[in-house]
N, C-alpha and C positions, 0 to 999 in steps of 0.2 A: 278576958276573951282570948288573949294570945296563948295565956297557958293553955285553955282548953283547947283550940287550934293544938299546940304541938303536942298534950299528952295524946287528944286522938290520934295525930300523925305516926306515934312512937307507937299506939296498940295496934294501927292498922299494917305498919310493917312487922311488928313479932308476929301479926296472925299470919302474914302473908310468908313471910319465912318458915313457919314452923308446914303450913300449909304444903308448901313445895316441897320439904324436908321428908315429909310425910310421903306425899305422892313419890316421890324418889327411890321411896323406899321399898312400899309397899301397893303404892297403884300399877294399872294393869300395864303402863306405859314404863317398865322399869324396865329394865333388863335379864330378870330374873329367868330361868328358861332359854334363854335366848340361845342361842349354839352361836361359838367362837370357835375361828379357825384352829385347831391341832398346834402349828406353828408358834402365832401369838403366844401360847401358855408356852411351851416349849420354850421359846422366848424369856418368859417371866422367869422361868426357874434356870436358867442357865445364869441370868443377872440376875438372882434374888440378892438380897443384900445383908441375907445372915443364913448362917448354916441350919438343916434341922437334925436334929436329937431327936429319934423316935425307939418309941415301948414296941417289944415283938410280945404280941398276944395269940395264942391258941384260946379263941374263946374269949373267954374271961379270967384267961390264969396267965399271968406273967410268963413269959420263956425267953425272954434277948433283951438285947437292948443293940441300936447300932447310929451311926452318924451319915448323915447325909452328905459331902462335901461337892461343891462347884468353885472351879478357881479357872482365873484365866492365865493363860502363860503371858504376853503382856503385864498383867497385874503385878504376879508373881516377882516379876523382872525390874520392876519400876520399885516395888518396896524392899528388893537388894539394893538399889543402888540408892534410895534415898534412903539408907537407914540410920544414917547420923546426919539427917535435913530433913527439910521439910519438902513437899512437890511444890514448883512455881505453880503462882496464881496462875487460874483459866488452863492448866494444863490438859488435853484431853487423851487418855489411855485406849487404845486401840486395843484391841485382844486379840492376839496371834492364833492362839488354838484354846481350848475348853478341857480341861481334866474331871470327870465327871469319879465320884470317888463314894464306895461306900462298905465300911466296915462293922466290924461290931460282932457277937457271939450270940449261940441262940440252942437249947438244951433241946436234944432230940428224944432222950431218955432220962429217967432222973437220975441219971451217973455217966449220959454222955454230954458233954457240951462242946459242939462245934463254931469255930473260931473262922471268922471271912473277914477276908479284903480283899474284895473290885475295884478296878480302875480303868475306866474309859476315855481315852482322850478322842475330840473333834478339834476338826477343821474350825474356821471361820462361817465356813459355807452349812459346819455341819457333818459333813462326811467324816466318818471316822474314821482314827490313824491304827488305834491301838488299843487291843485292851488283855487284862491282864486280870487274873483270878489263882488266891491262894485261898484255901481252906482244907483245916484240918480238926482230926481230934486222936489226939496218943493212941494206937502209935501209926497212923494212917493220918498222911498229905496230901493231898491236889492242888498241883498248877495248871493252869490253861493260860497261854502266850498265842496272843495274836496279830498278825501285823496286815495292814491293808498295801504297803510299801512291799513285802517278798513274799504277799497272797500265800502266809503260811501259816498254822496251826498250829504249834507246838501242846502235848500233853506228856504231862508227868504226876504218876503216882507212885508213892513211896510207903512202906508199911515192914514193920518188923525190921528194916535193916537193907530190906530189897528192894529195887526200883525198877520200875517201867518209864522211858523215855521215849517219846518215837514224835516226828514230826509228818503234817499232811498237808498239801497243796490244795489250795481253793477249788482246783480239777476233781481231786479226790474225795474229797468231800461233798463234791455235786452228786456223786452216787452213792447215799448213805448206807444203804441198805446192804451193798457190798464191802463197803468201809466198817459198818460192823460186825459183820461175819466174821472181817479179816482182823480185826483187832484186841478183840478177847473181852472176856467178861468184864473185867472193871471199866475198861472204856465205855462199851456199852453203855452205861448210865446216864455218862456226862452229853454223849453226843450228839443228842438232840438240841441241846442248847446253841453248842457251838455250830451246828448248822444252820441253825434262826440265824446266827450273829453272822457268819459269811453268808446270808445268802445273796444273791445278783443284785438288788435293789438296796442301793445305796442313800446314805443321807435320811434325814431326822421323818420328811414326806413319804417316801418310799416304803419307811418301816412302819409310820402308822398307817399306810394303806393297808398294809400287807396283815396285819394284827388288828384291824377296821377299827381304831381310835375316832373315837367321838369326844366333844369338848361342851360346854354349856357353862352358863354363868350359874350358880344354884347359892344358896345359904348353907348356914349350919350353927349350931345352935352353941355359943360358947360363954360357959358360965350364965349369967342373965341375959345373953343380947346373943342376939341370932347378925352373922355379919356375913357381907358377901363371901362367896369363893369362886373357884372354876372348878365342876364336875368333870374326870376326864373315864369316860367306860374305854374298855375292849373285850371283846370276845375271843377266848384263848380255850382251847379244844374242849368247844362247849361249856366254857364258866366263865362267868361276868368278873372282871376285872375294874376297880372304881378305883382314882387316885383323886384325892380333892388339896386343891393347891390356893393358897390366898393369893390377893389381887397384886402383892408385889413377887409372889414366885415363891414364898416356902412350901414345904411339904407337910402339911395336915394331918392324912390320915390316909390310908392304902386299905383297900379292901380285897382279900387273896380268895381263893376257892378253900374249901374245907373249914373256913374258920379263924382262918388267921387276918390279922391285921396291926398297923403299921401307925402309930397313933404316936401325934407330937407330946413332948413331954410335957409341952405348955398347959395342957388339959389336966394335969395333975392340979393345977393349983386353982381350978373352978370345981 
């Protein structure tokens, strides 16, 4: 009698386990759909706890490859000075500021291939310090140097041998429309960006207002098993922007206007 007593008791907790397991996953009480704050995910991938490695795709044809980096200045700082030790026990690492970092190359023609590296540093709060952008392809350069600290602009193009250098005040740039008139054709191109990047509205809030970031819990289908993520949309001059990010903050998959997208290399091997 006792065995039967406990093998019932052991069938009646795996049903009931697998039961909740279930409903957790796939019942209507999940989280699935649900919308999360902008911030929170933002959150996640600033602490994610591995870098991502993403395929640049036009379509379904290979064209890049580039890396995703997040580092804290703190962090950074702590594994200088412990590099021949170990960190004390219960140690806890504050983070000073955020280096948001992404490089990598990506064929624009099939005999041109253009080479980038961006770097964004934040605050603690968020608010950004600085950022910085090289990209080039022989024999034509671009820099863009920006500093939230002397509300300045710097751009530099180079080609053939010859350079354009000229720097612009956050003032100046509030009026685009005369700043590119006044600044000549190659500028032109880039300047749209860089006036997204200074405009008034500072901090991580600010900027997904401004570009109406939405966030949502959603799946996605990897290898055999479909496992949570965070859908994150925006609407950018009329084209849907999706970024979808797992639950500890890596970078997935980026979905761009025209065709392009941004897919972790992890999905190569399902």
């Amino acid at each position: 009698m006792g065995s039967r007593i406990f093998f019932s008791a052991v069938c009646a907790f795996w049903v009931t386990m697998n039961y909740l397991l279930w409903r957790s996953e796939f019942d209507g009480g999940s989280n699935i759909g649900a919308l999360t704050p902008v911030k929170v995910v933002w959150n996640k991938i600033l602490t994610a706890p591995d870098n991502s490695s993403l395929e640049i795709f036009d379509h379904e044809r290979r064209i890049g490859f580039c890396h995703w980096t997040v580092t804290s200045g703190e962090a950074a700082a702590a594994n200088r000075r412990l590099d021949a030790d170990y960190a004390p026990d219960g140690a806890v690492v504050t983070p000073t500021a955020y280096a948001l970092s992404l490089d990598g190359n990506v064929a624009l023609a099939a005999s041109n291939r253009v080479r980038f590296d961006a770097r964004l540093t934040l605050a603690t709060n968020q608010d950004w310090r600085s950022f910085h952008l090289r990209a080039g392809s022989k024999p034509t350069a671009l820099e863009i140097e920006a500093s939230a600290a002397s509300r300045q602009v710097r751009l530099g193009i180079e080609e053939y041998g010859a350079r354009f250098d000229r720097s612009f005040t956050f003032e100046q740039l509030a009026n685009p429309q005369a700043l590119l008139e006044d600044a000549a054709g190659p500028a032109a191109a880039v300047f749209p960006g860089v006036v997204g990047l200074t405009g008034g509205t500072n901090g991580v809030e600010g900027l997904a207002s401004a570009l109406r970031w939405r966030a949502q819990e959603d799946h996605m289908q990897f290898g055999h098993s479909r496992v949570r993520v965070y859908r994150m949309e925006a609407d950018w001059m009329g084209r849907r922007v999706r970024v979808f990010v797992s639950l500890v903050g890596e970078i997935l998959w980026v979905d761009l206007p025209g065709g392009v997208t941004f897919r972790n290399e992890a999905f190569d091997h399902f």
